[in-house]
N, C-alpha and C positions, 0 to 999 in steps of 0.2 A: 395709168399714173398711180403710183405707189400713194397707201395713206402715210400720212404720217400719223407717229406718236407719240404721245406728251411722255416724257421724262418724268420716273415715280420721282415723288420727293426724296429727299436724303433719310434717314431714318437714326433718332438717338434715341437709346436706349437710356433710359433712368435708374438709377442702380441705386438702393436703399434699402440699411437695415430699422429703420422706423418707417415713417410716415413717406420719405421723400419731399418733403418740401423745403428743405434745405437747398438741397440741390437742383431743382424744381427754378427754384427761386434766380440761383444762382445763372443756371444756363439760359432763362430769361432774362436776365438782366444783358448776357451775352449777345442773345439772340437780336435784341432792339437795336443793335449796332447794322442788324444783317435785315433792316426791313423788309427788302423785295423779294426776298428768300423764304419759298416754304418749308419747313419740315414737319415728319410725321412724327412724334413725340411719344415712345411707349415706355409706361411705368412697370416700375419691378419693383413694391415696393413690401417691407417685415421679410427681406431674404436676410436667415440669420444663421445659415448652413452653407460649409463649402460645398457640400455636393449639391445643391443648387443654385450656388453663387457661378459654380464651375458649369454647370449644365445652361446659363443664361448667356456665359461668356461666350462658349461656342456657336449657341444661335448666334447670336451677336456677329462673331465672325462670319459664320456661315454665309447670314444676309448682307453681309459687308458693310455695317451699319457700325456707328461711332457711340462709346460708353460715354455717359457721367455718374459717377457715384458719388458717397457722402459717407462710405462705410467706416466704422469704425472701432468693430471688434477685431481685433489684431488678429486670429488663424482666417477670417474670412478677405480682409484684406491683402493679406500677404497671396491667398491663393487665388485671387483674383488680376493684382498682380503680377503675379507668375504668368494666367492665363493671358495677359490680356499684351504681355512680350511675346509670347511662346505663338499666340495665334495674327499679333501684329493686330491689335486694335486701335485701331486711336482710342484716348482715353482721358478724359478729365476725370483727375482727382481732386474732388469739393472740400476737403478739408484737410487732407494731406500733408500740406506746405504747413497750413496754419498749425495742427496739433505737432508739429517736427518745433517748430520755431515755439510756441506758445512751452515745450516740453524742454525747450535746454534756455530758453529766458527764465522758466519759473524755477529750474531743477527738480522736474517729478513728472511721473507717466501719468497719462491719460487715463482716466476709469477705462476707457473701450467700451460700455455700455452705449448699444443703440436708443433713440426718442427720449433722451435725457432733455432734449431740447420740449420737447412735445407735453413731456410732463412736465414740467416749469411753467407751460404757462399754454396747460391744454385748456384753457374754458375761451381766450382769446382766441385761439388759434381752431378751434371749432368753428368761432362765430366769424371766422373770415373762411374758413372755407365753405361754411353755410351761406354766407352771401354772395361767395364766388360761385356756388353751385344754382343757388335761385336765379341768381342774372344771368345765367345759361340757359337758364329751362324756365323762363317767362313766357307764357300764353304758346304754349304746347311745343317750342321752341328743344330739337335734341329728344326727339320720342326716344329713338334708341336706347338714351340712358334713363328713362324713367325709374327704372328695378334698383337704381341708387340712390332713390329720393327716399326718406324718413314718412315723407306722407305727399299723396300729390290731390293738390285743389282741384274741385271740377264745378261749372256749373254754366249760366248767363252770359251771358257780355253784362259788365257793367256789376256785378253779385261779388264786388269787395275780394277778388281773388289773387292778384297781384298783389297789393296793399298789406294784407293778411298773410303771404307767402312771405314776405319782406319782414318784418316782422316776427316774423318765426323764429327767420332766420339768425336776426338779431338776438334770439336764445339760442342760436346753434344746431338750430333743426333746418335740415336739407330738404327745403319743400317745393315741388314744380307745380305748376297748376297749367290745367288744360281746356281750350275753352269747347262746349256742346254745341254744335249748331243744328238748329232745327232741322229735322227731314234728312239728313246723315248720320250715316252709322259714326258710331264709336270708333277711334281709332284702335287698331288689333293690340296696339304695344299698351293702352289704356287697361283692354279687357286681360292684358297678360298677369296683369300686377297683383297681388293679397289682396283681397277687398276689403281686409281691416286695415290697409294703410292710403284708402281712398275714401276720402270729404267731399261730400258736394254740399252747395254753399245755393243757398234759395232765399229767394227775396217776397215779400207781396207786392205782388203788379202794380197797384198803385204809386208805393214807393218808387218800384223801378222805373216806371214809367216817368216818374219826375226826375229820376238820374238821369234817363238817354236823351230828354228832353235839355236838361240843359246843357250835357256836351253836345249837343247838335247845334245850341245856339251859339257856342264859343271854334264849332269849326267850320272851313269855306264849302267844304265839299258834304255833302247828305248821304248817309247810308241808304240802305235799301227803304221804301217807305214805310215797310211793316214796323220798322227798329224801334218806334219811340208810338207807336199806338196800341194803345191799351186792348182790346180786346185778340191782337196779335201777342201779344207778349204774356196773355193770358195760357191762350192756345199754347205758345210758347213753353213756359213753364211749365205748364200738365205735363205736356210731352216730355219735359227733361225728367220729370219729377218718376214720372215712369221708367224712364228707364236707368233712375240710379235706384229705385225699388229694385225693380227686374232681377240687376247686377248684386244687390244686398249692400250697396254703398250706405253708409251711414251719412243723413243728412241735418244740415246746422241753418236753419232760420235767422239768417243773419240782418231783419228787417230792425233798422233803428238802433241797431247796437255798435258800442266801439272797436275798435279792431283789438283791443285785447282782450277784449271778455270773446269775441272771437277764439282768439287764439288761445287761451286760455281753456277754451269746453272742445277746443282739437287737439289741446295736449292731454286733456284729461279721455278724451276716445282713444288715442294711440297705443297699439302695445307697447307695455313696459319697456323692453328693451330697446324703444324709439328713447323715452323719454326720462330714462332713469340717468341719463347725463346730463340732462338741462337743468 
């Protein structure tokens, strides 16, 4: 008997000479009409040359995959355009209609400058895509993408890491945090990372030991018994503490303190070019 097999998803291609989140935005809005439908979703995004605008159309075609773009420098458009008849792609154009209609109601052309959108009101639109990126990558959540986090948490269960990532973010800093567990290695995509863009977040036992203690009274089910007794969580701790030495992780004693002075002595470790835009 023959296997079967699953059918790949559809594939659309995102086509942007800024950020892509225009268009982003837009074919999602689309896509919630088509719930039950998966597709693979890949970004193009700062394409601000035809001959790489033209070089994306053809994969495009080649993989038989459907465009969205949002472009709007007039020689990149027009030759995408061109390509995207010439090789029969389907094609949504994100602003197209609108900058045609918005150009003969006002009577005047479009600047055609790409992420004009982006600068206007790039300190917002940081801080959602920093929240859109933390709630991806909450408690080790999308290893794969770690290499695109601004800085990623590591430590305990329970060591204020979620909370603190959230919060970052809220400044527009893309932060994952990853949890340690005792007697397991590190995860490989962890040890890939800059070690100056990896915090680990350490508690005194005691303390901690009154955190796991009272989430274990507020839920039905009990983790393992080592979780909320003190001379495990001691053991515990050494161990992590060890091996974010080892790695040359910089570490933040986060006993008793607010999450912003937290987050505040993580932007002040970060390199610069993490934090010279918050």
């Amino acid at each position: 008997m023959a296997k079967s097999h699953s059918k790949p998803a559809p594939r659309i291609v995102v086509l942007s000479g800024g950020t892509g989140r225009t268009a982003e935005q837009l074919l999602r809005a689309a896509l919630a009409q088509f719930p039950d439908n998966e597709v693979d979703i890949v970004y193009k995004s700062g394409v601000k040359s035809v001959k790489k605008a033209v070089k994306i159309i053809e994969k495009v075609a080649a993989e038989g995959a459907m465009l969205c773009h949002s472009l709007v420098v007039p020689s990149v458009r027009h030759a995408v355009d061109t390509e995207v008849r010439r090789l029969g792609v389907p094609c949504i154009d994100a602003l197209g209609p609108a900058l045609s209609l918005l150009g003969d109601h006002l009577d005047t052309v479009p600047r055609g400058r790409a992420g004009l959108l982006y600068e206007l009101h790039r300190e917002q639109l940081d801080r959602m895509d920093a929240v859109d990126f933390t709630l991806a990558h909450d408690d080790g959540k999308r290893m794969q993408e770690l290499k695109e986090a601004d800085v990623t948490l590591i430590g305990a269960s329970r060591t204020s890491k979620s909370v603190t990532c959230f919060y970052l973010a809220s400044r527009g800093i893309r932060a994952a945090n990853v949890p340690l567990i005792p007697k397991h290695d590190p995860p490989a995509e962890l040890l890939r990372l800059d070690p100056k863009r990896v915090i680990g977040l350490t508690m005194n036992a005691a303390h901690l030991e009154s955190i796991r203690q009272t989430r274990l009274d507020r839920i039905s089910h009990r983790p393992v018994a080592s979780y909320a007794d003190l001379p495990d969580i001691r053991a515990e701790l050494r161990e992590i503490r060890e091996l974010m030495d080892a790695n040359e992780w910089e570490v933040i004693d986060v006993s008793y303190k607010a999450t912003e002075e937290i987050a505040d002595q993580i932007i002040d470790i970060l390199p610069k070019s993490s934090r010279s835009k918050k």
